[in-house]
N, C-alpha and C positions, 0 to 999 in steps of 0.2 A: 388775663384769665388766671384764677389761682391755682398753685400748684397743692395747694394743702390737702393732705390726703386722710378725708372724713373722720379717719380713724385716729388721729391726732389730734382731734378735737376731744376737751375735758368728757366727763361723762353728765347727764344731766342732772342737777342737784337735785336729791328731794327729802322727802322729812326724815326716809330710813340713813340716808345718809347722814344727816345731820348725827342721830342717834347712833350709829355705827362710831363717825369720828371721835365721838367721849370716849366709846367703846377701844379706840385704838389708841387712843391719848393725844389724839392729833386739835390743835384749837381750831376754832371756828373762826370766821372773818365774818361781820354781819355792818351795813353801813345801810343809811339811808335814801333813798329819792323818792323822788315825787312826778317827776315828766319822763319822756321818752330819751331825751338826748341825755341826760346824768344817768339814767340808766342803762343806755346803752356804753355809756365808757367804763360803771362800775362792773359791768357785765364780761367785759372786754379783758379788763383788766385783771382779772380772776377772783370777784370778790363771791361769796358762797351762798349768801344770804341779804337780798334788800329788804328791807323795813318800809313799807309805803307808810312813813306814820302819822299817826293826826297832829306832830310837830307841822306838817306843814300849813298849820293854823298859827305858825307864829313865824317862821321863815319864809313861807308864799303870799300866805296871807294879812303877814301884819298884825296878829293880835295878840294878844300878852298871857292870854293863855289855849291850852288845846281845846277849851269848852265850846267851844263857835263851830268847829268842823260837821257837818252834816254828814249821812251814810250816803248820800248824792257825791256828795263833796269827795269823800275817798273812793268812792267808785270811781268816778271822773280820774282821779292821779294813779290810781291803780292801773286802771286802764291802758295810761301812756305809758306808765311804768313796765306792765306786761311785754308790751309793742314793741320794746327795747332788747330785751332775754332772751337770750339761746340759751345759756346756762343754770344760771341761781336762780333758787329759790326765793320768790317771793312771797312775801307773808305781809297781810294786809289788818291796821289795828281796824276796829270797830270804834267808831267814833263814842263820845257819853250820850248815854240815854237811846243807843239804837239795841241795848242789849240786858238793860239794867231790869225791865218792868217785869218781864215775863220769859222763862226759859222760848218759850214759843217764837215769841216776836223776836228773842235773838237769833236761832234757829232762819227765822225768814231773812236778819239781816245778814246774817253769813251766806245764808244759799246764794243772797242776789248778788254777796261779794265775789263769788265764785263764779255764778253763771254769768253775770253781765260783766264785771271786769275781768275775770280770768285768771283771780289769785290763785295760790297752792296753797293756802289756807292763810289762818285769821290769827292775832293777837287780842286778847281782851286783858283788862286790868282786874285784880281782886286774888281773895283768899276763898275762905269756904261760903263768901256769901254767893258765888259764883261757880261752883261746883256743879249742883243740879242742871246749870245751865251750859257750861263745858261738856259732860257726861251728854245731853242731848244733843249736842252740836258733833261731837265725834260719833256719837251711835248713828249720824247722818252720812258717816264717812267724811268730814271735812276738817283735818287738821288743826289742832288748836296750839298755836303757844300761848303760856300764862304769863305774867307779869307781877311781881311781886316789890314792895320794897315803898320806893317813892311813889306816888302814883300821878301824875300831874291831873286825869281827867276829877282827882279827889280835892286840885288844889283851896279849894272852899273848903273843905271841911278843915282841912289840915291848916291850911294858913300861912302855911310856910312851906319853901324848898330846900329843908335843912333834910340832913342827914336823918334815915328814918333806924328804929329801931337799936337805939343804944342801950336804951335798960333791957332787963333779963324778961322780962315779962313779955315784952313786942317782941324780942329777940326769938321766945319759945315760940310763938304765936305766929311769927313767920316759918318757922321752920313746919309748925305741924301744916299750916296752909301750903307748903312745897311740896309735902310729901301726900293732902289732899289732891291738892293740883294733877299730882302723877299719877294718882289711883284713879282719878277723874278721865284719864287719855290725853293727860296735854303730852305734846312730843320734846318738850323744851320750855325753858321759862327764863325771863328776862330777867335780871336783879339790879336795880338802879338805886343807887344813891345809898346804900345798905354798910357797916363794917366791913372790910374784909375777911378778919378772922370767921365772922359769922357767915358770909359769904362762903369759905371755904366748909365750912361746916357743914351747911346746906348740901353745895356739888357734891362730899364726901357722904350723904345720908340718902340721894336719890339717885337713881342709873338714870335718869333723862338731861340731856346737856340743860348747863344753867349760860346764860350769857351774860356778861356784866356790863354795866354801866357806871361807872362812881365805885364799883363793887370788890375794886382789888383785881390781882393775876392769877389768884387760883379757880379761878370761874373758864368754865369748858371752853369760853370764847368771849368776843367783845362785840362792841355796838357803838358808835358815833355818830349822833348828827354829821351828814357829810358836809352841809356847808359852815360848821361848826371848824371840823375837824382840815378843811382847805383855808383857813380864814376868811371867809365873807362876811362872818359876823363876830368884828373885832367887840362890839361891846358884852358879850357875854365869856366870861373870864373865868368857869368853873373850876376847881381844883383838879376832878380827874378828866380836863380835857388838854390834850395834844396836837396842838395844830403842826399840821405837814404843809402847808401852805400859806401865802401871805397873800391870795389871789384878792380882796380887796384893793390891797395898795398897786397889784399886777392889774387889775382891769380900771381902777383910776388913772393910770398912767396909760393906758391905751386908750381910753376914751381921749384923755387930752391933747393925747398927739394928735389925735384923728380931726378935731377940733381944728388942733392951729394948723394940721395941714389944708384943713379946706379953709379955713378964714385966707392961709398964704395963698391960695387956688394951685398947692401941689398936690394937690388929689383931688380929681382924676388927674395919671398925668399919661402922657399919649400912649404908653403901652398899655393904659387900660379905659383906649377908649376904641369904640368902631369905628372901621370905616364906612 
């Protein structure tokens, strides 16, 4: 039986928190999953913020970009992800094309994100062509974070996943879409793949947390793919990523023991068999 006494448990995260921490100067911790059990240990573990993101159109799912993911599809990972949380704040993206056509239609895919999986609300990608549609989606009451910078659901347009926003001109045109974004009710906005100086710029121009990605340290908080950032996925090698773990090379080695102990037939070995 536990002895933990209720009141010792963290408090539970939510978007005014999020907003408060900028507000204290405290950083945000923000990583991602996708099932019940990764989420239940970033949960655990005191992480503030999961990202159900439509990354896992290329770590679950295997494909080379986030454009495959359905608004089924993240409901589904959201879902398990929820299942997982006692604590953080989950925030679920909108997949491409479930929010692009029509303020409306985004509107219904947020609703269903919330009522069928049971997000705290939504991530979407964009600047001001996204605005009208952010403004709807919070006058519903449902939390919005924006996303700025790199955008991968754009990766067709763009062509690349180079550093966005190095001339002066994208440089401005981000910042006034950040400070769009906040007048619009996002509670937070993600910055990927962006300068850092301009990075810093941004967080120093809006009171709503910016989180970074590729984005530099003076960003209100951060973000990693988690199986990026544990190593499961040695082949991708980005400059602003940090692996804490080598769990690739750790779960190869586990498999092959398991392997040659059943090929030796020492597993099972009688203390783990019935009588």
């Amino acid at each position: 039986m536990s002895t933990q006494n209720p009141t010792d448990r963290p408090a539970k995260i939510t978007t005014q928190t999020i907003v408060d921490m900028k507000a204290d100067g405290q950083k945000i911790s923000m990583l991602t999953a996708y099932d019940y059990t990764m989420a239940r240990i970033l949960d655990q573990a005191g992480i503030e913020v999961i990202l159900v993101g439509d990354s896992a159109s290329n770590v679950m799912a295997g494909y080379d970009t986030t454009v495959p993911m359905t608004l089924d599809h993240m409901i589904y990972h959201t879902s398990c992800v929820v299942r997982g949380v006692e604590t953080a704040l989950v925030i679920a993206d909108l997949p491409f094309m479930s929010y692009q056509v029509t303020p409306k239609e985004a509107l219904i895919s947020a609703g269903r994100m919330m009522k069928e999986a049971g997000a705290h609300g939504v991530k979407l990608e964009g600047g001001k062509p996204v605005v009208q549609t952010i403004s709807k989606i919070v006058e519903a009451g449902i939390p919005v974070m924006g996303h700025l910078g790199l955008t991968p659901q754009s990766i067709y347009k763009f062509g690349t996943y180079k550093v966005r926003a190095t001339d002066t001109e994208e440089a401005q045109q981000l910042i006034d879409d950040a400070k769009s974004l906040e007048e619009a009710g996002c509670f937070s906005i993600v910055l990927e793949k962006i300068p850092a100086q301009l990075a810093q710029k941004v967080t120093e121009e809006i009171t709503i947390p910016t989180i970074g990605i590729g984005a530099g340290h003076e960003c209100d908080g951060q973000v990693l793919v988690t199986h990026d950032m544990l190593g499961l996925n040695k082949d991708f090698k980005p400059r602003f990523l940090r692996r804490y773990a080598d769990m690739d090379t750790d779960m190869t080695d586990a498999v092959q023991h398991y392997i040659q102990d059943v090929k030796s037939g020492d597993f099972p070995n009688k203390d783990e068999e019935y009588n």
